[in-house]
Phi, psi and omega in degrees: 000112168263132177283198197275341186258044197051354172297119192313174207212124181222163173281129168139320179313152170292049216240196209189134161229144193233120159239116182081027203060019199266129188260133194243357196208134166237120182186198167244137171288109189231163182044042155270106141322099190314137157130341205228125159270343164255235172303112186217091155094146182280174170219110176267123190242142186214133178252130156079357181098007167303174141327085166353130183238123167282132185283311201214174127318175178247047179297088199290354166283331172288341178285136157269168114336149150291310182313329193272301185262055141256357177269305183353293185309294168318275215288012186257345182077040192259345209285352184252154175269161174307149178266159193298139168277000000 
């Protein structure tokens, strides 16, 4: 099981899926089965420390890591916030 820039992919991850280049899903990643890169395993989203909700499906070619894009980010120079005007 791969995310979309290849990075192996396990349950339990933080991850983010993009449709149409759009981000369409935020959780953990769960019930993903070694073996599918594609709709494989759910995405649980929990607000505020509630109870996990499943939110979405898993297409894991639609996924990032969260860390890989907070690397993104970093080399795009996005990762500090703006100074205030």
């Amino acid at each position: 099981m791969h995310y979309r820039n290849g990075r192996e992919a396990k349950n339990g991850d933080k991850i983010i899926q993009f449709e149409g280049g759009r981000a369409v899903a935020l959780g953990e990643l769960r019930d993903a089965v070694p073996g599918n890169d594609y709709c494989n395993g759910d995405i649980y989203t929990s607000i505020n420390g509630a109870t996990p909700l499943k939110s979405s499906y898993a297409c894991l070619c639609d996924c990032l890591h969260v860390d890989d894009l907070a690397e993104l980010l970093k080399e795009k120079g996005l990762d500090k916030r703006p100074p205030g005007k």
